[in-house]
C-alpha positions in Angstrom: 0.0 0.0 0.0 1.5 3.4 -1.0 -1.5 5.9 -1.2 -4.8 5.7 1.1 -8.0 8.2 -0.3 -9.8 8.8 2.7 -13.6 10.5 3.3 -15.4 10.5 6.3 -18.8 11.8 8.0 -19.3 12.6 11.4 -21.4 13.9 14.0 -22.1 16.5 16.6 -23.8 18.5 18.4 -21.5 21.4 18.2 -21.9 23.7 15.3 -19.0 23.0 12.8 -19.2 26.5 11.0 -19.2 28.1 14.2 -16.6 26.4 16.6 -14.3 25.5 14.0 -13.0 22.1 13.6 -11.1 21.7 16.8 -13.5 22.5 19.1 -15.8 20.3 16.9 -13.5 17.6 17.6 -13.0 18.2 21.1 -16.7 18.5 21.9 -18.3 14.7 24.0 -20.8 14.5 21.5 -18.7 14.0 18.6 -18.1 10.3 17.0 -17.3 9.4 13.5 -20.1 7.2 11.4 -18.7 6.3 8.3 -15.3 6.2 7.0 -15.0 5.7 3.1 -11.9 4.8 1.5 -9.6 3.2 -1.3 -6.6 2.1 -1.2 -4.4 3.1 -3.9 -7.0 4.2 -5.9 -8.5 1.1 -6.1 -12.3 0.5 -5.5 -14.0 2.8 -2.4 -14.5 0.4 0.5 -16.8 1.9 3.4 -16.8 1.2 6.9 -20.2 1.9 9.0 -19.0 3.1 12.6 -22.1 3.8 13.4 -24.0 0.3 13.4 -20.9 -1.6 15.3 -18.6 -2.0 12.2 -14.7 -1.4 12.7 -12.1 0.1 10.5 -9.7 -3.0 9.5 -6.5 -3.8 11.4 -4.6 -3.1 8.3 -6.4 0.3 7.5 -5.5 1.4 11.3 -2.1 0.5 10.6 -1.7 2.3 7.4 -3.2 5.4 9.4 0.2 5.4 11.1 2.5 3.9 8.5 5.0 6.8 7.5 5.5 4.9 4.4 1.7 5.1 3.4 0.7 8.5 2.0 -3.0 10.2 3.2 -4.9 11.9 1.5 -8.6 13.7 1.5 -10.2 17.0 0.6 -9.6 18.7 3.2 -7.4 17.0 4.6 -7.1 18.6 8.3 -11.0 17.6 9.0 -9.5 13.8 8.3 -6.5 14.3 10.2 -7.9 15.9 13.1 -10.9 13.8 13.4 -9.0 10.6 12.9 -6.2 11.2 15.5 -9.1 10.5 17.8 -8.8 6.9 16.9 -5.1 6.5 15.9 -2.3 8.6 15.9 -1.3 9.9 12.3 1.0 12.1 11.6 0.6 15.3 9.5 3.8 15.2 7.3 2.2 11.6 5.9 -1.3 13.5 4.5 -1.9 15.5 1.4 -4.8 17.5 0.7 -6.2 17.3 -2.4 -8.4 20.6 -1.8 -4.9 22.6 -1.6 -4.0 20.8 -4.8 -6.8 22.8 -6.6 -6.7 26.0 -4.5 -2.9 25.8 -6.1 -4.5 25.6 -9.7 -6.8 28.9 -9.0 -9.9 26.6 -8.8 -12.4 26.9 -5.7 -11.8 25.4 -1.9 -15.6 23.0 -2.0 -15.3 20.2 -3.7 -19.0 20.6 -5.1 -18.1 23.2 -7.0 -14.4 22.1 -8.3 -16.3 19.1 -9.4 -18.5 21.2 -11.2 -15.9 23.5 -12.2 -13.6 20.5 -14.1 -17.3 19.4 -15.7 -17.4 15.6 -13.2 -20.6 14.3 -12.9 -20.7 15.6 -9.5 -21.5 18.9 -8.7 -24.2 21.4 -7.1 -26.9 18.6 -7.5 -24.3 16.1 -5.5 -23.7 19.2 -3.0 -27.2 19.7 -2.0 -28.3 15.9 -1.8 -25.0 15.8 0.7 -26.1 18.7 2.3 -29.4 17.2 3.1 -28.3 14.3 4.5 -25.8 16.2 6.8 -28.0 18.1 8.1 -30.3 14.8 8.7 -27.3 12.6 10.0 -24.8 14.9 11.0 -26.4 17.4 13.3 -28.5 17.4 16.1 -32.9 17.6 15.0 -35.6 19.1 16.7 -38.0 17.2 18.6 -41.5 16.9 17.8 -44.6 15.1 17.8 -43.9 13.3 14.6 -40.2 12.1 15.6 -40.6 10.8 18.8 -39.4 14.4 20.5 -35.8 12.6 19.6 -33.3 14.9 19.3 -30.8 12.8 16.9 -31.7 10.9 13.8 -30.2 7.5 13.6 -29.3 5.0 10.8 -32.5 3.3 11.9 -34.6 6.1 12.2 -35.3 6.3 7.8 -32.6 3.1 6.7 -33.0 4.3 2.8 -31.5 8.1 3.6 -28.9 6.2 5.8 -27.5 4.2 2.6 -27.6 7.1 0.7 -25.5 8.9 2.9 -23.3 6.1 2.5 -23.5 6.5 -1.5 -22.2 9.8 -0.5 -19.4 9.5 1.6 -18.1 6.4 -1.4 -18.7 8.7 -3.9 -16.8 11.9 -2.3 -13.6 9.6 -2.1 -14.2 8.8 -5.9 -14.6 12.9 -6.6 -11.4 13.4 -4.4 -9.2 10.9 -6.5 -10.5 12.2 -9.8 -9.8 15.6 -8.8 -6.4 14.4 -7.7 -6.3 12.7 -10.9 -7.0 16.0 -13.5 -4.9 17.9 -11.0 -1.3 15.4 -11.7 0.6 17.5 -13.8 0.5 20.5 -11.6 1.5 19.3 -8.3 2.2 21.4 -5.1 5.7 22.1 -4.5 6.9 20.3 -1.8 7.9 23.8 -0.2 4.1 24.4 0.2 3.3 20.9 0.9 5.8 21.7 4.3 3.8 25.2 4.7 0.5 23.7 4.9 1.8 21.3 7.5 3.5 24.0 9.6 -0.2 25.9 9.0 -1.9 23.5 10.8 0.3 23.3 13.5 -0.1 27.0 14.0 -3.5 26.6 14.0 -4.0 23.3 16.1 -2.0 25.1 18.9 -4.3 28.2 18.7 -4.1 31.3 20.9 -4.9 31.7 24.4 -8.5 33.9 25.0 -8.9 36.0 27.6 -12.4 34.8 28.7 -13.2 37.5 31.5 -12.4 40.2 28.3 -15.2 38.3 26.3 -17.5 37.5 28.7 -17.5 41.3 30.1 -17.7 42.5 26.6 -21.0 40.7 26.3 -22.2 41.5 29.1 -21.8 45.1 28.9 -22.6 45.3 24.8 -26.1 43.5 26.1 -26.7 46.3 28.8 -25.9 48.9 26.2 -28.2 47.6 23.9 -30.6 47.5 25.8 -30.2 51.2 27.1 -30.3 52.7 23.7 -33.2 50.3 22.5 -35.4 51.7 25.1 -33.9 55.3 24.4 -35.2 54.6 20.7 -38.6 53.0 21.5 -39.4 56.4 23.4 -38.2 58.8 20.4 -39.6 56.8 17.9 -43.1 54.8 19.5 -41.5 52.1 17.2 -42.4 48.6 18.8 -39.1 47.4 17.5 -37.0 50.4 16.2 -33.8 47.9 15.0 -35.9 46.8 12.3 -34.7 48.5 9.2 -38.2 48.5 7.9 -39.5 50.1 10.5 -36.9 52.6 11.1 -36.8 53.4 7.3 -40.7 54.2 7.7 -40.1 56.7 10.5 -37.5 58.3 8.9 -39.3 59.3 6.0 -42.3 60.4 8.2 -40.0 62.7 9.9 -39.3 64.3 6.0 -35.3 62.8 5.8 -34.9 60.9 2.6 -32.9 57.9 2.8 -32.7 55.1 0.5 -31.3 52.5 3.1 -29.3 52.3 6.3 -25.9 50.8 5.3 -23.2 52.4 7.7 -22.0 54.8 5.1 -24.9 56.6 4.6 -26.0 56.3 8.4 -23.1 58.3 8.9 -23.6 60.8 6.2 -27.1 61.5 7.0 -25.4 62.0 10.8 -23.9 64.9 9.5 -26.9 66.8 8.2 -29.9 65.7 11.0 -30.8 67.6 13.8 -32.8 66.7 16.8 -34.3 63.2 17.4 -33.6 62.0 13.6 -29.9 62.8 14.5 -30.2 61.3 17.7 -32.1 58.4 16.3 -29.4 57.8 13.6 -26.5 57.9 16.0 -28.3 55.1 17.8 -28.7 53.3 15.0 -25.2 53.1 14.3 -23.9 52.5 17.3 -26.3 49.5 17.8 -24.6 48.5 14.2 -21.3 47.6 15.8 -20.2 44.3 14.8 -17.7 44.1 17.7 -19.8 41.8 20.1 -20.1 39.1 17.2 -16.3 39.0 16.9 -16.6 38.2 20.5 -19.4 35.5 20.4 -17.5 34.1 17.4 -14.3 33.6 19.9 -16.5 32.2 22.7 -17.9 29.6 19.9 -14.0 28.5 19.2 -12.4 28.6 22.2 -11.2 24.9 23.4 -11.5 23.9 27.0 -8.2 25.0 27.5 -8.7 28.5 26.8 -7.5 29.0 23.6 -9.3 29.7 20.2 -8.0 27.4 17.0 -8.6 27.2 13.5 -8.6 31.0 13.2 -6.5 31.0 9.6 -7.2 29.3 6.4 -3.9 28.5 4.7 -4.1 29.5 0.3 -7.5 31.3 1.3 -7.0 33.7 -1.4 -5.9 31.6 -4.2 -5.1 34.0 -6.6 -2.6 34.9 -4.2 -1.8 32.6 -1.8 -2.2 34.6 1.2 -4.2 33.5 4.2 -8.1 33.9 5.0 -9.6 34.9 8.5 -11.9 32.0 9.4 -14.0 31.9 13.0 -13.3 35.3 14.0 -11.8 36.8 11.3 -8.6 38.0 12.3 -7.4 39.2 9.0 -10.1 42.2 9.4 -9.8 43.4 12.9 -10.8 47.3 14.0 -7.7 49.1 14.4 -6.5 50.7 17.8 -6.5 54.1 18.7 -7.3 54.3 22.5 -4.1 54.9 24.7 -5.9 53.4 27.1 -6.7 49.8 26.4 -5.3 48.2 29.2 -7.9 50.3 31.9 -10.5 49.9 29.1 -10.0 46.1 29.0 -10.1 46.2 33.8 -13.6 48.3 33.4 -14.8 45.7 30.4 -14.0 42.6 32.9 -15.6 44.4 35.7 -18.4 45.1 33.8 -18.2 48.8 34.5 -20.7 50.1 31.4 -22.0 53.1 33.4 -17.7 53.9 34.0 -17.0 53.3 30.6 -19.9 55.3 29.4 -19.2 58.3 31.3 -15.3 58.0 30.3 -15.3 57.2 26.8 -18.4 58.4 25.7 -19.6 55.6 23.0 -19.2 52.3 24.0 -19.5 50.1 21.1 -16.5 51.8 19.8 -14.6 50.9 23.2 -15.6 47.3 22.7 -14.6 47.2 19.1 -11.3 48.5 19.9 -10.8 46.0 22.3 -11.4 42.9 20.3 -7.7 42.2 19.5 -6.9 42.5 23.5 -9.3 39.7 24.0 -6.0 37.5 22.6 -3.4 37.2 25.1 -0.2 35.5 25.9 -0.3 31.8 28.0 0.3 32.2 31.5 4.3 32.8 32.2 4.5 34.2 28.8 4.5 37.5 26.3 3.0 38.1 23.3 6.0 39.4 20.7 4.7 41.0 17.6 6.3 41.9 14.4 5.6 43.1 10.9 6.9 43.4 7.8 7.2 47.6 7.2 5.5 48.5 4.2 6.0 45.2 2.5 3.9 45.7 -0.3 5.6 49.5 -1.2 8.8 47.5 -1.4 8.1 45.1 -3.2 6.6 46.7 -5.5 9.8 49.4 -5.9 12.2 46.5 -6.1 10.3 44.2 -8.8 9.6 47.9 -10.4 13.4 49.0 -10.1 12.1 52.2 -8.8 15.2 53.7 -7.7 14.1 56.6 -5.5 12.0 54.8 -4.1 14.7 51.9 -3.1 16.8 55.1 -1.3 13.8 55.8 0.8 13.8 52.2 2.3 17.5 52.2 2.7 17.5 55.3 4.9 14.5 57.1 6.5 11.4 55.1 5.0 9.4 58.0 5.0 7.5 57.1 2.0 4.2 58.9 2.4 6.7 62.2 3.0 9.1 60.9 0.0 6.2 60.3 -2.6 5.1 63.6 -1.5 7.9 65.6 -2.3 8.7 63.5 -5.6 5.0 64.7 -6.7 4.7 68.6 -5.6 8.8 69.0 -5.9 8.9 70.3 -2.6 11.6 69.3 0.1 10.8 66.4 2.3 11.3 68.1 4.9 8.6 70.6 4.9 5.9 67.7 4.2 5.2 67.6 8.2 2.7 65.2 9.6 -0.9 65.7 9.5 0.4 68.2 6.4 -1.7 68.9 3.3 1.0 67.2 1.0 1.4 64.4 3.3 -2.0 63.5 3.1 -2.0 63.5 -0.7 0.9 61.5 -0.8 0.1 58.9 2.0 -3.9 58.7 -0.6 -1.8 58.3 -3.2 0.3 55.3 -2.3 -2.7 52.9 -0.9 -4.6 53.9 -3.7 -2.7 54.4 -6.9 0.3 51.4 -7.4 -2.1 48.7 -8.4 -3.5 51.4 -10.9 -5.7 53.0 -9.2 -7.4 56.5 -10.7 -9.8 58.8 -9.5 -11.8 56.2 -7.8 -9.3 54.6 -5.7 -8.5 57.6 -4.4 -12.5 58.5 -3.4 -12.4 55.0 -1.8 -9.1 55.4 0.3 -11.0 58.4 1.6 -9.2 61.0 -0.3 -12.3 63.2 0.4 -12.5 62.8 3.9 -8.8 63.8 4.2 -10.0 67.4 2.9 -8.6 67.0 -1.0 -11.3 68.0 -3.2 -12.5 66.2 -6.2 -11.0 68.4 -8.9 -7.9 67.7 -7.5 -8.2 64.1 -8.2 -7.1 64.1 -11.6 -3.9 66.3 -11.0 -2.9 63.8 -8.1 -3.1 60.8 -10.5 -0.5 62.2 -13.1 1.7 63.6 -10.6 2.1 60.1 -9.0 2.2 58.0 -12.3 4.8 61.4 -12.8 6.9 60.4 -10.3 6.7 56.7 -10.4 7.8 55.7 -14.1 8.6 52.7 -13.8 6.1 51.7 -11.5 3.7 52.6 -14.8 6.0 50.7 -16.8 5.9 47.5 -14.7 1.8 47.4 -15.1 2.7 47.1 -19.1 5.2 45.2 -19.0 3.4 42.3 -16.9 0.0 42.7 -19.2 2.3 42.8 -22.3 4.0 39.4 -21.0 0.6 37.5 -20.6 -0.9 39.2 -23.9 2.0 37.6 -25.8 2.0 34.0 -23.9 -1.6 33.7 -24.9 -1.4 35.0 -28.7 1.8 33.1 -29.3 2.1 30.1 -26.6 5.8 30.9 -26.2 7.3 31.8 -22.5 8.1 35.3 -21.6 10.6 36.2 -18.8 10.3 39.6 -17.0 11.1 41.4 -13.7 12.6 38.3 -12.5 8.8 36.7 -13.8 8.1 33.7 -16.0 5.1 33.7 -17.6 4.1 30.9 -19.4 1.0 28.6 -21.1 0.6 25.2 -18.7 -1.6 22.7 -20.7 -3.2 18.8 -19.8 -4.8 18.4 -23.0 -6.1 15.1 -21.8 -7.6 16.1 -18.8 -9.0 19.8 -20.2 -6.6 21.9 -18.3 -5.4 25.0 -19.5 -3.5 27.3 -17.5 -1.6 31.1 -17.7 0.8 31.0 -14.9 3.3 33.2 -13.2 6.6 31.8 -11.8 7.8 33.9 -8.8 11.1 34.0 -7.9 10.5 31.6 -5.1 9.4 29.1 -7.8 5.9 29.3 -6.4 3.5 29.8 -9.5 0.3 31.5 -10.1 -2.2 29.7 -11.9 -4.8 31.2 -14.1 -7.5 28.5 -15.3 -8.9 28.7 -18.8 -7.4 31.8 -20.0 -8.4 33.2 -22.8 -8.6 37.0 -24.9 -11.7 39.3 -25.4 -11.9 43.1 -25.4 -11.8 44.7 -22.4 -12.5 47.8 -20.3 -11.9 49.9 -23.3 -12.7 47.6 -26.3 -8.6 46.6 -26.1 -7.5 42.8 -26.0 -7.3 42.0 -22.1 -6.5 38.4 -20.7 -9.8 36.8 -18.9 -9.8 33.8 -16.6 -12.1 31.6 -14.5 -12.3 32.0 -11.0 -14.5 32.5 -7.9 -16.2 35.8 -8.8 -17.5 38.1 -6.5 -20.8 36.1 -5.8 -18.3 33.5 -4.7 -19.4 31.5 -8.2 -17.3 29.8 -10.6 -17.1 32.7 -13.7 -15.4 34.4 -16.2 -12.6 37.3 -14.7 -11.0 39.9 -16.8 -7.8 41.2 -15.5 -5.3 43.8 -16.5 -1.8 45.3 -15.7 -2.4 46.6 -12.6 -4.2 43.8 -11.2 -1.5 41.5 -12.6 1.3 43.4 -10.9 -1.4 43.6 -7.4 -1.4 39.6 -7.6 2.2 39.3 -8.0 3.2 41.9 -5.1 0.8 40.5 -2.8 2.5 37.2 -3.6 6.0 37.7 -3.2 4.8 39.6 0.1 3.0 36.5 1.1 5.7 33.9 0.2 8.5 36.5 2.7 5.9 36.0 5.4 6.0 31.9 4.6 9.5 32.3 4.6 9.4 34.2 7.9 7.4 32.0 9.4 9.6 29.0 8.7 12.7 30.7 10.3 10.1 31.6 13.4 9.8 28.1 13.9 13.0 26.7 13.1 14.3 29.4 16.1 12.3 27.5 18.0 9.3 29.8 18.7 5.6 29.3 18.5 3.6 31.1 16.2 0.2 31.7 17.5 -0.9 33.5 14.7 -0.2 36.2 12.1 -2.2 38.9 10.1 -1.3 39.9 7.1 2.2 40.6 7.2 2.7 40.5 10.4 3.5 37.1 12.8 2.3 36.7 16.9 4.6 34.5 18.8 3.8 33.4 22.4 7.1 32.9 24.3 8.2 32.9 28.0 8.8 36.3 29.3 12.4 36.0 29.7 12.8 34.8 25.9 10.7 37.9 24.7 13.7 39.7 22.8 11.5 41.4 19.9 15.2 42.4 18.5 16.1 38.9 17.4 12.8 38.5 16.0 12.9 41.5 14.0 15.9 40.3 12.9 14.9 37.0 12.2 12.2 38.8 9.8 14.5 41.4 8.4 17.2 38.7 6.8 16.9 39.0 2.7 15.1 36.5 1.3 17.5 33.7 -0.5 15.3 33.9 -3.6 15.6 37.4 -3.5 18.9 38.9 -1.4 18.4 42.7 -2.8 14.9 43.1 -1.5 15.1 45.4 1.5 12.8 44.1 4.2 12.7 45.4 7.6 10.4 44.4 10.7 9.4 46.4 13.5 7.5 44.6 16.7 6.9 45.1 20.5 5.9 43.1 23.3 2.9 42.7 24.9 0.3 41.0 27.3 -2.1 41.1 24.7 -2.9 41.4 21.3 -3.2 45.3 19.8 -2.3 46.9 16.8 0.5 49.0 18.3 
């Protein structure tokens, strides 16, 4: 035996989506019923668990067996779940569902079966989801079922060999999706990534329950407050209904076409007296903060700590991580200078304190979200990032020299880019300046190219610039930045002539090329990076674009999440590839962490959380640990700047 395709079903009465897969696991209630599986691709055995039936001895064995390779769509569920029977270690399992998120093709097996055309697909999906939510999860009692509050094999035997239909016929999926998937494998570099991913995330971060349980208690008390406060301005029996609150609105003469929290906060600005009052209410009972809270509750493990909380090649066209759980990847910011008191009057449950000291609450809580992580008991919290990763990146695959002398010396690059655009010394761009602003609006919205509109939606308008100066802001940054413009043709000229003439084209250190299975349908544009990672692009193909010019499409996950037809262009070439090679310095920071012999408890974005006994918290040698050039890359300038801490904050 050399390979082992495994699928299995479980149950419990913890709510996967919610507490995440370890604390799934970890719950009583949780048992496996069916394990499906096939041994080197033969035929798909099954083995009922639930009606007395035992995996074989030799199956058991081959869990174990480092010379027996493991493999599943998502492959931690089966690794997790099974080391409850046997212990199996991760570097012996492959998942299959990383093999396609490597391609560009979606992380559900329903749709990548539907996406490669199997028989499968969204019909398969919602039979399966059916009997998951039959088998899997716990029913509600009534009259007609007994008041039983599981459904067993026994309780409707034809569903019950359906589900087993299923489960066999997921493992036969998986292997064909392995199959089609053959001539693209995962380097084994990523292969080693995704292991040290779920180690991360099996280990999980400690949660400061008295944080979340005061936040709850005073968010409810709050609620409740301002609900009442709006019942008796409004005579609304329920005045958080937007319906209802829509209604009175327009019976008090304001015009308002919904109550997103943009244009709550717009019509703020131009109310008066109990509409004013009204709306304010309205958005502070908005606040998402106590969900983030509920959602860490739901995760947290009996030991304290929350698991699960990353999703390694989340964003596939990238390869960067996703926020699962509690989403850590979009977390409010923190401007208090307080947080530490804030955080003593939350666990007290001090709402009247924190009213009369901080004014709005909900804000309060929101900012404390990230504190509600802390460091194990003995230990610190050591945070470092990556310093403008993504400015550097971009400057050094650009060769944007001026910009390569700011990260040598000062760094200053809002100040820099500033001075480069109005020709004014750098050092009369002071901050909170006029210039500085336009230059700090103009480097989150403009290197991907970004126009007018990216600077409107960096809030270019709520800095104080005007819209007519828009335009002028534009061309003195795509001034200034040459070859920053040049690299956004160059890359859209590269995959232009790969598709019209099949041939490779190397640039900036790039090679992109045509991938093809012919056999299996695949057809590929990918992008090598320099640290041999490549980007995939399924089904590409040429059709006018934006402005009736020839532009590369692609299939991917569109923004409804569904399986569609992408266009792309130079600047969203160049955004994929910086975000990449930013991602793959974080992997390769992340290793080193680990090889130093430190714990990662998490990271967001660019930026890694170690938790490590107080008197091994020196943030120096992990910023240098950070800061060492890449080996694929020994002339990009990276630098990482951290502190240490009790708890999590955005510092």
């Amino acid at each position: 035996m050399n390979n082992l395709s495994i699928d299995i079903e479980t149950y419990c009465e913890a709510d996967l989506k919610k507490t995440g897969l370890y604390r799934y696991v970890q719950d009583d209630s949780f048992e496996i019923l069916l394990f499906a599986y096939s041994v080197d691709f033969g035929e798909v055995q099954i083995v009922d668990l639930a009606q007395g039936e035992h995996i074989p001895p030799g199956i058991i064995f081959a869990l174990s067996d480092e010379s027996v390779t493991k493999r599943a769509f998502n492959a931690a569920f089966e690794w997790y779940c099974l080391n409850t029977i046997v212990a199996t270690p991760l570097n012996q399992w492959r998942d299959t569902m990383l093999q396609a998120l490597y391609c560009g093709y979606p992380g559900a097996l329903g749709t990548v079966a539907k996406a490669l055309k199997l028989d499968d697909g969204q019909q398969k999906k919602a039979v399966g989801t059916k009997l998951i939510n039959y088998f899997s999860k716990p029913c509600k009692p009534t009259k007609n079922n007994g008041n039983r509050t599981r459904n067993l094999p026994h309780h409707d035997v034809d569903k019950w060999q359906l589900f087993k239909d299923y489960n066999i016929q997921d493992v036969v999926v998986e292997m064909e999706v392995l199959r089609r998937f053959e001539s693209f494998p995962v380097p084994e570099q990523e292969q080693r990534m995704w292991e040290l991913d779920l180690q991360i995330n099996a280990h999980g971060v400690a949660v400061d329950q008295d944080v979340v349980d005061g936040a709850q208690h005073v968010s409810d008390e709050v609620t409740d407050k301002l609900t009442a406060e709006a019942k008796e301005i409004t005579g609304l029996s329920n005045p958080n209904s937007t319906a209802q609150l829509q209604k009175w609105l327009q019976e008090q003469g304001m015009k308002i076409d919904n109550l997103r929290k943009d244009t709550v906060a717009d019509k703020i600005e131009e109310s008066t007296g109990d509409v004013k009052r009204m709306l304010e209410i309205r958005k502070e009972l908005s606040k998402t903060s106590v969900k983030k809270f509920k959602a860490m509750d739901a995760a947290r493990c009996e030991d304290g700590r929350a698991r699960g909380l990353l999703q390694h090649y989340g964003a596939n066209r990238t390869g960067r991580w996703a926020g699962r759980l509690v989403q850590v990847q979009n977390l409010p910011k923190n401007e208090m200078d307080s947080l530490a008191f804030a955080r003593n009057l939350v666990k007290d449950r001090a709402t009247e304190a924190l009213e009369l000291i901080y004014g709005n609450v909900s804000n309060v809580l929101s900012e404390l979200i990230r504190t509600a992580f802390v460091a194990s008991h003995g230990h610190k919290l050591a945070v470092s990032d990556f310093s403008a990763i993504e400015a550097r990146v971009i400057a050094w695959l650009a060769g944007e020299q001026w910009r390569l002398d700011v990260f040598a010396t000062h760094g200053k690059i809002y100040e820099a880019s500033a001075s480069a655009m109005f020709n004014v010394p750098i050092e009369e761009i002071t901050k909170g300046s006029p210039l500085r602003q336009k230059g700090k609006v103009s480097e989150l919205a403009l290197g991907y190219q970004g126009s007018k509109g990216a600077l409107m939606q960096m809030g270019a308008l709520d800095m104080g610039i005007t819209e007519e100066e828009l335009p002028d802001i534009v061309k003195r940054w795509r001034s200034a930045n040459r070859r920053i413009v040049d690299l956004w043709y160059s890359l859209e000229n590269a995959a232009l002539a790969v598709m019209k003439t099949g041939d490779p084209v190397g640039v900036k250190g790039l090679l992109f090329a045509r991938e093809f299975d012919i056999e299996r349908g695949l057809d590929f544009l990918t992008i090598q990076l320099p640290s041999r990672r490549k980007l995939y692009y399924a089904k590409p193909f040429i059709a006018p674009g934006k402005f009736d010019q020839d532009a590369v499409h692609y299939y991917g996950l569109g923004e409804n999440r569904q399986w569609a037809k992408i266009p792309t262009y130079g600047g969203k070439i160049v955004e994929n590839v910086v975000q990449a090679i930013a991602r793959d310095c974080l992997a390769e920071a992340l290793f080193r962490v680990h090889n130093a012999g430190y714990q990662t408890v998490m990271h967001v974005h660019d930026e890694v959380v170690i938790d490590v006994p107080e008197h091994q918290a020196d943030i120096k040698y992990l910023e240098e640990i950070m800061g060492v050039p890449m080996p694929w890359a020994p002339d990009l300038q990276l630098e990482a700047d951290g502190f240490v801490t009790d708890f999590y904050q955005k510092d």
